[in-house]
RODO-2510 file (C-alpha; in nm, 4 decimals, decimal comma):
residues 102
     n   res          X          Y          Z
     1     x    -0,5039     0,9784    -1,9563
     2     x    -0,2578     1,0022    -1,6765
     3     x    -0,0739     0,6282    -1,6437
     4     x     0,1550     0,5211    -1,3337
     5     x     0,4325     0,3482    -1,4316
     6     x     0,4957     0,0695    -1,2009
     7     x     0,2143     0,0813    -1,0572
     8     x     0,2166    -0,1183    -0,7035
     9     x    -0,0501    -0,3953    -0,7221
    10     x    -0,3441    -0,3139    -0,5125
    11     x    -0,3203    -0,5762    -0,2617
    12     x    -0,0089    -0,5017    -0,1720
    13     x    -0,1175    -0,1386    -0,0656
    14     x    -0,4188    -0,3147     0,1342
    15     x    -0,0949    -0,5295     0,3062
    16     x     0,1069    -0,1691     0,3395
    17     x    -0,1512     0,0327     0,5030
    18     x    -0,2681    -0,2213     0,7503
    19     x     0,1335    -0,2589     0,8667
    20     x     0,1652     0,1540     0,8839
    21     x    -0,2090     0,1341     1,0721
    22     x    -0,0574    -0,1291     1,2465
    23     x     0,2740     0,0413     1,3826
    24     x     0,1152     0,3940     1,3973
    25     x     0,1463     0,3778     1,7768
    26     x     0,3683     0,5621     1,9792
    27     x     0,4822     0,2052     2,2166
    28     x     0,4963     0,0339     1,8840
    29     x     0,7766     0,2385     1,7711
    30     x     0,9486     0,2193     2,0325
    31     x     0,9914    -0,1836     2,0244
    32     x     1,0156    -0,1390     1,6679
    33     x     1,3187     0,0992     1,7632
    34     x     1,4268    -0,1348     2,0090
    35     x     1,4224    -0,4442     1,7805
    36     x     1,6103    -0,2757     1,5071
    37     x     1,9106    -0,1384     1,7494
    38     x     1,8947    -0,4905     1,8902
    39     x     1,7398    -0,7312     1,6330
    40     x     1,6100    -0,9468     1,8863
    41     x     1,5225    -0,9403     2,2434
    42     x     1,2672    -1,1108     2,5270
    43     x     0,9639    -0,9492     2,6468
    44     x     1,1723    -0,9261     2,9706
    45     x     1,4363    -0,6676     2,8428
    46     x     1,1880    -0,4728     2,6377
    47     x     1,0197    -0,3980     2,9654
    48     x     1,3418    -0,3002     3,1051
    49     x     1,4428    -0,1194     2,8476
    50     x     1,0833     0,1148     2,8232
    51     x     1,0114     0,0887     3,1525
    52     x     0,6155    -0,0291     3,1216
    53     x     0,4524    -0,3202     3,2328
    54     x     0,5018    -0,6557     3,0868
    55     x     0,1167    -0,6759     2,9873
    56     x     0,1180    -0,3516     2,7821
    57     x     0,4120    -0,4660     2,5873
    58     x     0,2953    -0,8360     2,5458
    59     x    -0,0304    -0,6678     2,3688
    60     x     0,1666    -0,4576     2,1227
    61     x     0,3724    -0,7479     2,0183
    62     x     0,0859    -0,9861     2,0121
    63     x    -0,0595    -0,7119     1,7621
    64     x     0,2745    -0,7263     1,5480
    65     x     0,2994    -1,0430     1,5549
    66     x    -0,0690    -1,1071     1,4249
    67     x     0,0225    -0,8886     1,1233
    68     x     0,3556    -1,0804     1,0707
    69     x     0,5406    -0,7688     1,1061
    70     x     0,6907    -0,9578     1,4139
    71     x     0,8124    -1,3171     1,4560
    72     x     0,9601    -1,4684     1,7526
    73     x     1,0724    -1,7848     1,9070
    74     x     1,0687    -1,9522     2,2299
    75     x     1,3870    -2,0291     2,4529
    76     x     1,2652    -2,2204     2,7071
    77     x     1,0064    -1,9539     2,9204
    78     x     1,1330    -1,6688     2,7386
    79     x     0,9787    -1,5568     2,3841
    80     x     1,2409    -1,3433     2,1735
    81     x     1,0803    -1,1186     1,9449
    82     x     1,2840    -0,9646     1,6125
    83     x     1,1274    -0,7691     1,3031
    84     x     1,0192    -1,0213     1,0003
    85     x     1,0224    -0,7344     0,7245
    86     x     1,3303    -0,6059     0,7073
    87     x     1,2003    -0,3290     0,4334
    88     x     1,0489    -0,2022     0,8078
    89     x     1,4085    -0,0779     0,8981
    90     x     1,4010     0,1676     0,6062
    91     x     1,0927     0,3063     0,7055
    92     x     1,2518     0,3019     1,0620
    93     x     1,5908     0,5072     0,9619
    94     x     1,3496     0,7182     0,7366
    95     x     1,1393     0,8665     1,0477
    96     x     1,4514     0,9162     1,2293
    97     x     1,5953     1,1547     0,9456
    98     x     1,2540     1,3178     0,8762
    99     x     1,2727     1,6948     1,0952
   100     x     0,9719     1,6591     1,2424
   101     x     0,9306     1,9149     1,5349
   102     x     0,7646     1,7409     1,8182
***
C-alpha cells in the first residue's frame, strides 16, 4: 500500500485549488504582479499602471478579495489593496522562473 508522508489535509487542497482557480486569470496576475512589486496600491494606480478600465479591475479584486487572497483598507475615497497570503509570492517568483514559451 503506497502511503504519503505528510500528507496535506484535504481541506486545505479544497482552500488551494479554489485560490489557483481563483488567480488563473491572465488580469489577475497581473495585479497579483503588481501588488507583490508594490505591496500595496489604490484601484487608481492599478488602472494606471495596466491601462484598463477601473470597472474591470474593481471586479478582479472584488473576486480576490472574496477569497481572502486580497485585503485592503480604505483611506478616505481611496481603497488600497495588498496580498493577504504571503505563501502567494512564492507561487508568484515561481511562475516567473518557470520557461514557459508563450
Amino acid at each position: 500500500m503506497l502511503v504519503v508522508e505528510n500528507k496535506i489535509h484535504p481541506a486545505k487542497l479544497e482552500r488551494i485549488a479554489d485560490i489557483l482557480r481563483v488567480i488563473a486569470h491572465p488580469v489577475r496576475l497581473e495585479i497579483l504582479e503588481l501588488l507583490k512589486e508594490y505591496g500595496e496600491l489604490s484601484v487608481a494606480k492599478m488602472q494606471e499602471a495596466l491601462a484598463r478600465e477601473q470597472a474591470q479591475i474593481s471586479q478582479h479584486l472584488i473576486k480576490m478579495k472574496d477569497k481572502r487572497i486580497l485585503a485592503s483598507r480604505r483611506d478616505g475615497r481611496r481603497i488600497y489593496y495588498r496580498i493577504a497570503i504571503p505563501e502567494l509570492l512564492e507561487v508568484l517568483r515561481c511562475m516567473q522562473r518557470c520557461n514557459i514559451e508563450y
